[in-house]
N, C-alpha and C positions, 0 to 999 in steps of 0.2 A: 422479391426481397428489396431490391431496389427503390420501392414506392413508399416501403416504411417508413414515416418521419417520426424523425426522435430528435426530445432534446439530452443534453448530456450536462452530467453535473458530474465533474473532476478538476484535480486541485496537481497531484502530484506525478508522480516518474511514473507507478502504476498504472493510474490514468494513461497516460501517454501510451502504456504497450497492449491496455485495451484499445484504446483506438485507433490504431496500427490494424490492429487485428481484423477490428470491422470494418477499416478500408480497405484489406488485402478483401475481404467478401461483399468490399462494395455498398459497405453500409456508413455513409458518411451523416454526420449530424448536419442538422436544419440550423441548428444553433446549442451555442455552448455557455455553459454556465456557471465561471471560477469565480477565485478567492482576488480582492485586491493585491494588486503590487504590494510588497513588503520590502524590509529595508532587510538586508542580506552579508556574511561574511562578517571579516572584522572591520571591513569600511562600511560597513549597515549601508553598502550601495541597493537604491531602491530596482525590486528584481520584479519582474510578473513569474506566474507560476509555469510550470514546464506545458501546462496546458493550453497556457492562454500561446504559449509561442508556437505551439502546435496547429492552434487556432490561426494566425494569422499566417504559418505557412502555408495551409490550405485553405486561407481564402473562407473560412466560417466566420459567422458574426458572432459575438462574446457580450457576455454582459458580465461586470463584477461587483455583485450588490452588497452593500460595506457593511450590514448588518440587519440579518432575518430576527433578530429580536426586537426591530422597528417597526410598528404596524405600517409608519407609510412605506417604507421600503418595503414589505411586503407587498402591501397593498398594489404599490409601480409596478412591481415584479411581475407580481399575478397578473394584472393586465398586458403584459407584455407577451408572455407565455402563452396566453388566451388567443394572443392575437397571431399566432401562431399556428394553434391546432393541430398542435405532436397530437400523434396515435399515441405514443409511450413516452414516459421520464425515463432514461437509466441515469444510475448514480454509483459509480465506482471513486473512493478515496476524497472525497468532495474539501470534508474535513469539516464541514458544520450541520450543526442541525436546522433540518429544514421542514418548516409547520406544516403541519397535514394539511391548512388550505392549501398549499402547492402541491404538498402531493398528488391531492385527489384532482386535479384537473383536467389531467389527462383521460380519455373515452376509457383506455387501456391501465389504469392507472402508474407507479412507480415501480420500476425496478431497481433491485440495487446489485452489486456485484459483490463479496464478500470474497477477499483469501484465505479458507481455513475450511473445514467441514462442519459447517454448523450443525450444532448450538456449540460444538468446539469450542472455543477462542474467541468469543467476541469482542469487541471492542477495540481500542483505537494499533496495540503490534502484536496484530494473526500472527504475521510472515514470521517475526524473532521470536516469538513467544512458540511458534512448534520448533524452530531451529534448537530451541533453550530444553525444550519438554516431552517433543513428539519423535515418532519413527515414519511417519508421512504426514502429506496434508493434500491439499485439494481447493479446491473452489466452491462454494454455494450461489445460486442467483435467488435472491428471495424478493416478493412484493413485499415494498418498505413499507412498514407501519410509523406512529409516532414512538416506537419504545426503541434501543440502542440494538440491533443486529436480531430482531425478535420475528420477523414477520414469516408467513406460512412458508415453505422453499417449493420453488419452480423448476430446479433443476441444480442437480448436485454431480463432481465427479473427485476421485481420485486420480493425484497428479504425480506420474511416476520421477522418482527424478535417477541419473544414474549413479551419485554415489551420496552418499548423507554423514553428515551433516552438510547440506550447501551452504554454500557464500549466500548472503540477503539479497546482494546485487542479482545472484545468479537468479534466486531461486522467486526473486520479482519480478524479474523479465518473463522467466518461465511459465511463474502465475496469473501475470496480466495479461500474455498471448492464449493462455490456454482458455482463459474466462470471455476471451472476446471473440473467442471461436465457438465456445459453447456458446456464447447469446446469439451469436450469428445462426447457430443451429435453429437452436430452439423458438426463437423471436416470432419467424411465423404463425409456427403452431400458436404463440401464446397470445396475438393477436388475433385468429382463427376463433380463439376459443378453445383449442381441442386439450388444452394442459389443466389436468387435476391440480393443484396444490397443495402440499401437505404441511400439515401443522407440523412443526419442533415442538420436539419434546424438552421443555421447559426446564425439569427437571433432572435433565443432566448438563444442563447449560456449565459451560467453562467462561472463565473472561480475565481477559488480559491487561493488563495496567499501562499507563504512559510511559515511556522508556525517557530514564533522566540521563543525565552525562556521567552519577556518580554509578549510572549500573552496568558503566565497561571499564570498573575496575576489580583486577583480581589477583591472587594471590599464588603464586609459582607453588606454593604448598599443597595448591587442592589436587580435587580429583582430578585427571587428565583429562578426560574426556568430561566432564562440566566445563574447562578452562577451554578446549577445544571450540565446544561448542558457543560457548563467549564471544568467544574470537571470529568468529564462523559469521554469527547473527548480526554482531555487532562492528561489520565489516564496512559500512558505508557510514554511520554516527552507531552509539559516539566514541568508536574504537575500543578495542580491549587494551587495556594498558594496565602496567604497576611503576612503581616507584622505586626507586634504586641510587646510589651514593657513586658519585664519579668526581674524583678531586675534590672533596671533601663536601662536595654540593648538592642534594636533593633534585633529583630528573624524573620526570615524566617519558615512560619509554612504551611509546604504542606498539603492541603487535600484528604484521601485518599478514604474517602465512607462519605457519604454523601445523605440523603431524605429527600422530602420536606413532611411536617404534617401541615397540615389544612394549605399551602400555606406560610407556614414559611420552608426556608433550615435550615433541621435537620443537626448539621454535628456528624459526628460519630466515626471516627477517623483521626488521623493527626499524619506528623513526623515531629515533631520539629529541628530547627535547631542543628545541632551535636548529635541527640537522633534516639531512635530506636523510631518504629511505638506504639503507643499506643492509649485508648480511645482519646476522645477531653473533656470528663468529668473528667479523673486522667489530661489531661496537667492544664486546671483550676484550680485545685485545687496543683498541684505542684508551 
């Protein structure tokens, strides 16, 4: 396993706990391949991505090409990659589309990682979107094609977790150790040859939409367990929250934990607008 060269295309946190994964199995990239620094927070201070810092803890060379919709920058790309000679592309969380001349250059062509059970969920929030909708989820590795989460799958599993609805936080960690276990498994064989491929079936394709700031807001009125699971998915951006009148003045009141008892959402703490996190019993009574 050790002798496999791959390069790696990841952008986010996910990334990060695949690649953990394949260095606890000893499967370290040749080279890595994110998104540029970006300007971050409320001081838009300029940030690299969690992978590129990944990257220079461990001593991998990074490249971050500022736009695949440039033929020259592709074109640098592609010779760089060439110059290389991965057996394999894997692409977990990358965050852009990236043209089938890069993908196909590799002997072994692209792999990608996928959180969800494909044809599930695809698109850009698997993780929230089954927190929001499902009773489990899972992982896919499929060889990437040029369409969005489409390509034949390599290897698929169900991912247990022990209580449901999970935290996002949690249930990311969870899914990006568990997928960089299965590529570690599988990787060989799939370099070998020995793995069939199987097409997705098309037509029960699910997919999931861009998660905005206005979709963790909600409504103390709804269902319990929709508001639960809100709160649940939308645990790391962009919070569940509602709106509420304190000294005669319109607040923003995030929910941060929250259970439902005898079928009523319990909530349990919250951060008030301008305040630190506290009970949701001391904010009532403040």
């Amino acid at each position: 396993m050790k002798n496999i060269s791959f390069t790696f295309f990841g952008t986010s946190e996910f990334s990060v706990h695949v690649l953990n994964a394949l260095k606890e199995k000893g499967l370290i990239p040749a080279q890595i391949i994110t998104t540029p620094d970006k300007p971050s927070g409320r001081k838009l201070k300029i940030t690299p991505s969690q992978v590129k810092v990944w990257a220079l803890e461990n001593k991998v060379d990074f490249l971050q090409p500022e736009n695949l919709k440039n033929e020259v920058v592709v074109t640098e790309l592609a010779r760089e990659l060439r110059s290389r000679a991965s057996d394999v592309f894997i692409v977990a969380s990358y965050g852009k589309i990236i043209p089938q001349s890069i993908l196909d250059i590799p002997t072994h062509k692209t792999l990608n990682i996928h959180p969800s059970l494909l044809p599930k969920l695809r698109g850009s929030s698997p993780i929230q979107t089954a927190i929001l909708t499902e009773n489990e989820t899972g992982v896919t590795i499929i060889r990437l094609d040029e369409k969005m989460d489409h390509g034949p799958i390599v290897a698929q599993k169900i991912i247990a977790t022990e209580k449901w609805p999970p935290k996002y936080d949690e249930l990311e960690t969870l899914l990006g150790k568990e997928s960089g276990l299965l590529l570690a498994e599988i990787l060989p064989d799939w370099i070998a040859g020995k793995i069939i491929e199987k097409e997705q079936d098309h037509n029960t394709a699910t997919f999931t939409k861009k998660i905005e700031k206005a979709d963790g807001l909600i409504s103390l009125e709804d269902n319990a367990e929709k508001n639960l699971r809100k709160i649940k998915a939308y645990n790391v951006w962009p919070s569940a929250y509602f709106f509420t009148h304190k000294r005669n003045k319109e607040i923003r009141v995030i929910i941060t934990d929250a259970e439902i008892v005898d079928g009523v959402l319990k909530i349990k703490r919250v951060i008030p607008e301008g305040k630190k996190e506290t009970s949701y019993l001391d904010f009532l009574k403040g």
